[in-house]
N, C-alpha and C positions, 0 to 999 in steps of 0.2 A: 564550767560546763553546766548548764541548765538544769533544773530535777524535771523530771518526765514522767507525769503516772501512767498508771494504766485505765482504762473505764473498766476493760474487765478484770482487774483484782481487785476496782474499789466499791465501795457499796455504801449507800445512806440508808439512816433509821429517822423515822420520825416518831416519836415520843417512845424510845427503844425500839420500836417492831422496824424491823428491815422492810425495805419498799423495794419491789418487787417490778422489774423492766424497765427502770430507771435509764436513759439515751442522756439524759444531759444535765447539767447541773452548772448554772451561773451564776454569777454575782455582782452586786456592786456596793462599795463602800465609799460613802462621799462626806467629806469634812468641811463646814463652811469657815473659810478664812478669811480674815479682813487685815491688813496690812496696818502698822501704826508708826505716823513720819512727826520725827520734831517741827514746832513752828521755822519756818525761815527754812527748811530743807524741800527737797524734793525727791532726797533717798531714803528708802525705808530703813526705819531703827528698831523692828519690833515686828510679832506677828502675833494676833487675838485668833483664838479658835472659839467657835461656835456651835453649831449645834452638828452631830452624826446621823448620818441618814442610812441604811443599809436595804436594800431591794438586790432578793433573787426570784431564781425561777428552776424548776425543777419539771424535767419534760419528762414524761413515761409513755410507756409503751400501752397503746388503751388508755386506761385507766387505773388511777390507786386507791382499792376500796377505804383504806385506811384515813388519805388525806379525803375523798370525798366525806367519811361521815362527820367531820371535822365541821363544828358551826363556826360562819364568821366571828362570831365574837370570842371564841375559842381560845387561849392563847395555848402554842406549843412548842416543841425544839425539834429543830431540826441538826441531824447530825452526820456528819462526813467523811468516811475511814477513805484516804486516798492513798492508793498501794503502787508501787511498783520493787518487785522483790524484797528486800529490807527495807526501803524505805519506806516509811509514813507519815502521812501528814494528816491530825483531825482536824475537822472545819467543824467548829458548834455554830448554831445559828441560839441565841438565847432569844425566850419574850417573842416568840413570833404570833402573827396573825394571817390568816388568808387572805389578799387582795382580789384575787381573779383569777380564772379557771377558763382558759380556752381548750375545744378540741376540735382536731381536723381530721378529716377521713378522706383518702383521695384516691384513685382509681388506681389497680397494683399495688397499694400499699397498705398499709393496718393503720387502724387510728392511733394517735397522739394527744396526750394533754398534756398541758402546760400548766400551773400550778403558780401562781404569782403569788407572794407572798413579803410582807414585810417584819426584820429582825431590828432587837433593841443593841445587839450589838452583835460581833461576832468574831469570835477566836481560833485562830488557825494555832495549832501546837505540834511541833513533830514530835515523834515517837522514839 
């Protein structure tokens, strides 16, 4: 059976302080692979890893005064308590930097920013 959070028991802090109207929070962690085949084969006998990439995004409601006063060249943590009843799972974002900062406002609805940003790694640990 799959683990299932919730959005509303979970909540992110960035550099401690809780971020406040938080709708989203993605991620991606990508590993570059290169395969390594003996001479005279054409099946793989081996796998070299390479370098770690990690890009998220973190989408709030308006705005987060917190990450806006954040300089690009800043580095900070981002961090992720994801709940549903007992269960927990932290997401740490280590070593981050701000990439990019979209917002949209659109007619019936309240503004959204988006928050792009890139981690030097990132560890998920249940509770």
């Amino acid at each position: 059976m799959p683990t299932i959070f919730a959005a509303n028991e979970s909540s992110v802090l960035v550099d401690g302080q809780a971020v406040e109207g938080v709708l989203a929070l993605e991620y991606r962690r990508r590993q570059a692979r290169a395969n390594v085949y003996a001479l005279g084969s054409a099946e793989r006998i081996g796998m070299v890893s390479g370098r770690a990439q990690v890009e998220a995004r973190l989408t709030v409601a308006s705005t987060s005064p917190g990450l806006d006063a954040v300089a690009p060249e800043k580095e900070f943590q981002v961090s992720a308590q994801l709940k549903r009843g007992s269960t927990t799972l932290t997401v740490t974002f280590d070593e981050c930097f701000l990439s990019d900062k979209e917002f949209a406002l659109t007619a019936g609805e309240h503004g959204q920013a988006i928050y792009s940003f890139t981690a030097a790694r990132v560890r998920e640990e249940p509770a």
